[in-house]
C-alpha positions in Angstrom: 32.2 10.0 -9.2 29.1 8.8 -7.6 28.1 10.8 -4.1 28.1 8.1 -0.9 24.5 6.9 0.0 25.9 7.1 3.7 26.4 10.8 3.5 23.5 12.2 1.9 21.1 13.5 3.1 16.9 12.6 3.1 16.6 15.5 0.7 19.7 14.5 -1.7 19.0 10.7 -1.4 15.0 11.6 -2.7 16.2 13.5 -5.5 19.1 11.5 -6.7 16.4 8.5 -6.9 14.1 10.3 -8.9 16.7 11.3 -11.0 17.6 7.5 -11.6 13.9 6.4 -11.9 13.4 9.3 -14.6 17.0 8.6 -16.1 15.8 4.1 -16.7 12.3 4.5 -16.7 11.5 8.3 -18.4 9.4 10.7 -17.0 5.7 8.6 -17.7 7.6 5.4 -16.3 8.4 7.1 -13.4 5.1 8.3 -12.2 3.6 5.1 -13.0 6.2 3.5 -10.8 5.9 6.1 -8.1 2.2 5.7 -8.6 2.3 2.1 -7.0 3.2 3.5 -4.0 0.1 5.8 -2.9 -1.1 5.2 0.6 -4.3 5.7 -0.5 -7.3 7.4 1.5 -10.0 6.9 4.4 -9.2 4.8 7.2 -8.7 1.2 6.7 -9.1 -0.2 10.2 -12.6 2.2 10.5 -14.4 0.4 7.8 -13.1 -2.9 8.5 -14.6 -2.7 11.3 -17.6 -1.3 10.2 -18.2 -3.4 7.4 -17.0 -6.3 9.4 -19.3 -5.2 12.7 -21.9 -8.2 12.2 -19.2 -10.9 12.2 -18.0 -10.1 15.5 -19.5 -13.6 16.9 -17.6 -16.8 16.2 -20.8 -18.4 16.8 -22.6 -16.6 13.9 -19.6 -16.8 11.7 -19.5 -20.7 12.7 -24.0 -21.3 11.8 -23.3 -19.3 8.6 -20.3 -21.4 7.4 -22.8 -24.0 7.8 -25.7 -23.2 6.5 -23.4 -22.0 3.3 -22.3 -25.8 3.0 -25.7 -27.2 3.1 -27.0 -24.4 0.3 
């Protein structure tokens, strides 16, 4: 008999999906799957910004687009 979602807990609910992911997928499946997930490194919104830090007029943006469409 299967154990209710509703009652497990965190802990028990983790392990019973890896057990299902490992039971479809096998153990290399299952890492590559879980491998989709990572939340990566650095921070994203610091380099935007910092690589993004010369486009912070509209202005500039807007002479650019056009000097890209005469080109």
């Amino acid at each position: 008999m299967r154990a209710n979602p509703n009652l497990m807990t965190p802990e028990e609910i983790r392990i019973a999906g890896l057990k299902a992911l490992e039971k479809e997928l096998g153990p290399v499946g299952m890492v590559r799957f879980l491998q989709q997930f990572d939340l990566g490194r650095g921070d994203y919104t610091r380099e935007r910004k910092k690589l993004l830090e010369e486009y912070n007029d509209v202005d500039k943006i807007l002479r650019e687009i056009e000097a890209a469409r005469k080109e």
